[in-house]
ROKOLMAR-660281 format. One record per residue (C-alpha): x, y, z; residue in one letter; residue number from 1. Coordinates in nm, 3 decimals. Layout:
r u = X&v = Y&w = Z&res = A&n = NUM
...
//
This chain:
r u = -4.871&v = 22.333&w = -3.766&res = X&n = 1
r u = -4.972&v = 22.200&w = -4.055&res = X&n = 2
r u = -5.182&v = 21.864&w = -4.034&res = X&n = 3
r u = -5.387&v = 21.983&w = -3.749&res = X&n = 4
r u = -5.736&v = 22.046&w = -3.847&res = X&n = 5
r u = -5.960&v = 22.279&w = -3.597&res = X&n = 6
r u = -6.243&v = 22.149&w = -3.496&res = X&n = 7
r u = -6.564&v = 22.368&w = -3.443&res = X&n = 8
r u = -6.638&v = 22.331&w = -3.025&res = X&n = 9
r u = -6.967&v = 22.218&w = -2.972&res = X&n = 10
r u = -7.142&v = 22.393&w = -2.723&res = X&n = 11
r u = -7.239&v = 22.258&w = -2.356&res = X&n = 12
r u = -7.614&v = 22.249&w = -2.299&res = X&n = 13
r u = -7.664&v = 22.138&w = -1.918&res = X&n = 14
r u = -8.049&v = 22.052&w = -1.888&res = X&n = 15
r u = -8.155&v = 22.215&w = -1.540&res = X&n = 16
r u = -8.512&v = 22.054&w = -1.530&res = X&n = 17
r u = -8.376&v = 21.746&w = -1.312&res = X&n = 18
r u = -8.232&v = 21.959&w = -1.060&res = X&n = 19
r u = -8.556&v = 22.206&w = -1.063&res = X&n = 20
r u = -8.705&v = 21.893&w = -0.963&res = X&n = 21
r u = -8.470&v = 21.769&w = -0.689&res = X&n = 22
r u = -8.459&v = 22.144&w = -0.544&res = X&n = 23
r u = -8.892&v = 22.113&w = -0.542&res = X&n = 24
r u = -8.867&v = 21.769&w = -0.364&res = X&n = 25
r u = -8.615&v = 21.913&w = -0.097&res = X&n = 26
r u = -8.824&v = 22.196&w = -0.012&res = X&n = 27
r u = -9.150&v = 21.965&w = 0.050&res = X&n = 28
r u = -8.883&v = 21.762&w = 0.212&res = X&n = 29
r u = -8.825&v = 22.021&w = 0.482&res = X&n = 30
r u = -9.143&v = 22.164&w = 0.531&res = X&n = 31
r u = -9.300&v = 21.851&w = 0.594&res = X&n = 32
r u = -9.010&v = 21.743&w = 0.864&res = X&n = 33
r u = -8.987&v = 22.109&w = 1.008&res = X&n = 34
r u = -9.058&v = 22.130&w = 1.364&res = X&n = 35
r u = -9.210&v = 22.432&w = 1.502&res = X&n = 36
r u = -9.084&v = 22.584&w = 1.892&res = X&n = 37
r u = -9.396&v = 22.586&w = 2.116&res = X&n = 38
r u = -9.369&v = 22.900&w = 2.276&res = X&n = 39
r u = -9.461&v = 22.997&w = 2.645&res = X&n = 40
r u = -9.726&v = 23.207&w = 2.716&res = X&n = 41
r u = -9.782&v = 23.422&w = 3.044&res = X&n = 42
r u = -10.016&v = 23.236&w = 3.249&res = X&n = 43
r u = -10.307&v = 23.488&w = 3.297&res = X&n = 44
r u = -10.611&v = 23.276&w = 3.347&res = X&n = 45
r u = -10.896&v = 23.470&w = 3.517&res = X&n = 46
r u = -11.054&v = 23.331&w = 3.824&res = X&n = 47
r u = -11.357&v = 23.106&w = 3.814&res = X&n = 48
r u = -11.706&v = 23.251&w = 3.872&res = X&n = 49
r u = -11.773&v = 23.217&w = 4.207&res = X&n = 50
r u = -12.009&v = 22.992&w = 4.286&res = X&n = 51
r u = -12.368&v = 23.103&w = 4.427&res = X&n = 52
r u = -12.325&v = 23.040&w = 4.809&res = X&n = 53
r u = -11.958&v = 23.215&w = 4.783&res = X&n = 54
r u = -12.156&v = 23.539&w = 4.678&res = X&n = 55
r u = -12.289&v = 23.574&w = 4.997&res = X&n = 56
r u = -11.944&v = 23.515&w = 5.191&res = X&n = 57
r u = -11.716&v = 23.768&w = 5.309&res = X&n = 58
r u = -11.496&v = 23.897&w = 4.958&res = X&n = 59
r u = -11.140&v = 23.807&w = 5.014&res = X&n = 60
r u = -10.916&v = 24.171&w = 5.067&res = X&n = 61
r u = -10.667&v = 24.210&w = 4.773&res = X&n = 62
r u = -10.383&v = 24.349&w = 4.733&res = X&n = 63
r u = -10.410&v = 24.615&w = 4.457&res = X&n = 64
r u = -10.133&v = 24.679&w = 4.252&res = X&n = 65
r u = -10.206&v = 24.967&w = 3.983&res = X&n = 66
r u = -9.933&v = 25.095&w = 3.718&res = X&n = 67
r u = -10.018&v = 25.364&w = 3.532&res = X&n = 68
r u = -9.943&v = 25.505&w = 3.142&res = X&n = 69
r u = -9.581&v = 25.648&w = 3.247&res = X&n = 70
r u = -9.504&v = 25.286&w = 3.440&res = X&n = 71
r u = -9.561&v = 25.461&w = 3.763&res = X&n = 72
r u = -9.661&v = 25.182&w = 4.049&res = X&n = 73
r u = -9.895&v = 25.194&w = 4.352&res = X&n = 74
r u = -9.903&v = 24.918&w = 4.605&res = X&n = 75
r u = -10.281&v = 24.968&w = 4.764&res = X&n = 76
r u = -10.225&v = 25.319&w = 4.708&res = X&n = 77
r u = -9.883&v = 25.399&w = 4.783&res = X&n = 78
r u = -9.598&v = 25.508&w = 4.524&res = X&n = 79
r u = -9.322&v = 25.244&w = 4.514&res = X&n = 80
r u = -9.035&v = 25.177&w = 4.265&res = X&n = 81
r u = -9.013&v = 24.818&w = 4.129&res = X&n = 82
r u = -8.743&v = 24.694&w = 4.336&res = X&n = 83
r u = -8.966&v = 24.726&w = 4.636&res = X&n = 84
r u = -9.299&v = 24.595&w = 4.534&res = X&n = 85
r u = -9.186&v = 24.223&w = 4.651&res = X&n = 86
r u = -9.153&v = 24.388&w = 4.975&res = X&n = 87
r u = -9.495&v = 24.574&w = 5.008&res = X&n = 88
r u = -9.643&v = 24.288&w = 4.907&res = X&n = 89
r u = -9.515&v = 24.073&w = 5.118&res = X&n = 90
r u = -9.623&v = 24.366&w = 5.442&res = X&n = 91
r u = -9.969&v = 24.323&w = 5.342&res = X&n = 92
r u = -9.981&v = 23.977&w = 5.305&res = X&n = 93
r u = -9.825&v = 23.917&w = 5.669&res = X&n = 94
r u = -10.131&v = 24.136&w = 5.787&res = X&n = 95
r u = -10.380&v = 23.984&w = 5.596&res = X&n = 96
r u = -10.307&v = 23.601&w = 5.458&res = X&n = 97
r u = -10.563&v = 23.500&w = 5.330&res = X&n = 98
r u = -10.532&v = 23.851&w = 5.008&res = X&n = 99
r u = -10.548&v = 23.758&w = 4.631&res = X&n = 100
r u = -10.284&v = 24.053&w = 4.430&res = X&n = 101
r u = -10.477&v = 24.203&w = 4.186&res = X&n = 102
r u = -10.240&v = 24.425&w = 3.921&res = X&n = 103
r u = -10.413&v = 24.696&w = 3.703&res = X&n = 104
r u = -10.209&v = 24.798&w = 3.409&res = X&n = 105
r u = -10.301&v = 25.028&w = 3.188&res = X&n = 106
r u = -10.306&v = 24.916&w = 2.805&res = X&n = 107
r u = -9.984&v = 25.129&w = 2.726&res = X&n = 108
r u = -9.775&v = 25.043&w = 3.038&res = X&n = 109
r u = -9.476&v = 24.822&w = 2.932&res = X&n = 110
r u = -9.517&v = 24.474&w = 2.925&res = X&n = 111
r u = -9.193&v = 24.414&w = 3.115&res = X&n = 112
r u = -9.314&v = 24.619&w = 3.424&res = X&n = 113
r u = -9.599&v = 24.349&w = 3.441&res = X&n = 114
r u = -9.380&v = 24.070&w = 3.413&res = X&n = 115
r u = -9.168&v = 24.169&w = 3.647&res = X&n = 116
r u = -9.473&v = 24.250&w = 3.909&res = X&n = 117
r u = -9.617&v = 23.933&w = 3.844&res = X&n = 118
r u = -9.237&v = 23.771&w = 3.908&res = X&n = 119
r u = -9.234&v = 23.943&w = 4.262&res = X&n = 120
r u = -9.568&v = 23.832&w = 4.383&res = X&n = 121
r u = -9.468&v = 23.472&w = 4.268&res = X&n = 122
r u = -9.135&v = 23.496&w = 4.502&res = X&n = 123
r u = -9.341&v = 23.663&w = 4.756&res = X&n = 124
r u = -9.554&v = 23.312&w = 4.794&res = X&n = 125
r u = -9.844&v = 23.406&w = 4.574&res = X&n = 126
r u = -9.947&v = 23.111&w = 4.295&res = X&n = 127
r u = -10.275&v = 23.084&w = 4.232&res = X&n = 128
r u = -10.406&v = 23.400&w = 4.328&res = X&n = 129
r u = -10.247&v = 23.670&w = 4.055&res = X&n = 130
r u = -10.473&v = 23.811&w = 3.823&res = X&n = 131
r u = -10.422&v = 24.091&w = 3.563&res = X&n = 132
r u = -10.648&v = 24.324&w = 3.487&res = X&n = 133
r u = -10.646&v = 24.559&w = 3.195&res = X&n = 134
r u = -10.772&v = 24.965&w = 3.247&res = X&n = 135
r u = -11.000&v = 25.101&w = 3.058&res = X&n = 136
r u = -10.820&v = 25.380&w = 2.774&res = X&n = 137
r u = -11.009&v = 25.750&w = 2.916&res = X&n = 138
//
């Protein structure tokens, strides 16, 4: 082994500040190119004002559809589970045609109850003429 010198390693210095700034341009990159999901919203538009000869016309009946704190549902005053609300409200609507369904939650009922209310009075023909309604807390 003799003739071999050692040689004192040099140490590796890798300079990070270009790839700081590649990493910065990337993530402006992406946020600038990022596209957002629009997300669906319940349609709950209320009604328009009626207009001032309508005030004097008959009121249109509705079909009144209340669900209470504990999710408990009334169709126009009678106890009903939720697979049978389609039904009542397709019972009243045969007698009366011309009904709006009105559905009163109150603020802690579960959201999914209402959906699925509102679902049933779509399939039982009614499109324009769903409106929620929000109790008053006692």
């Amino acid at each position: 082994m003799r003739g071999r010198k050692t040689r004192n390693v040099d140490e590796a210095n890798v300079d990070l500040t270009p790839m700081l700034d590649v990493v910065f341009i990337l993530l402006i990159f992406f946020i600038v190119t990022a596209t957002f999901a629009q997300e669906e919203a319940l349609g709950l538009e209320p009604p328009p004002p009626p207009a001032p000869d309508q005030e004097q016309q008959e009121q249109v009946p509705a079909i009144l559809i209340l669900i209470d704190e504990s999710n408990l549902i009334t169709v126009n005053g009678r106890a009903t589970d939720i697979g049978s609300v389609r039904a009542n409200i397709e019972r009243v609507r045969a007698e009366t045609p011309e009904s709006a369904v009105v559905i009163q939650a109150h603020p802690k009922a579960k959201s999914g109850v209402i959906v699925l209310i509102r679902d049933a009075a779509y399939n039982a023909g009614y499109v324009d003429r769903v409106n929620l309604v929000l109790s008053a807390v006692e």
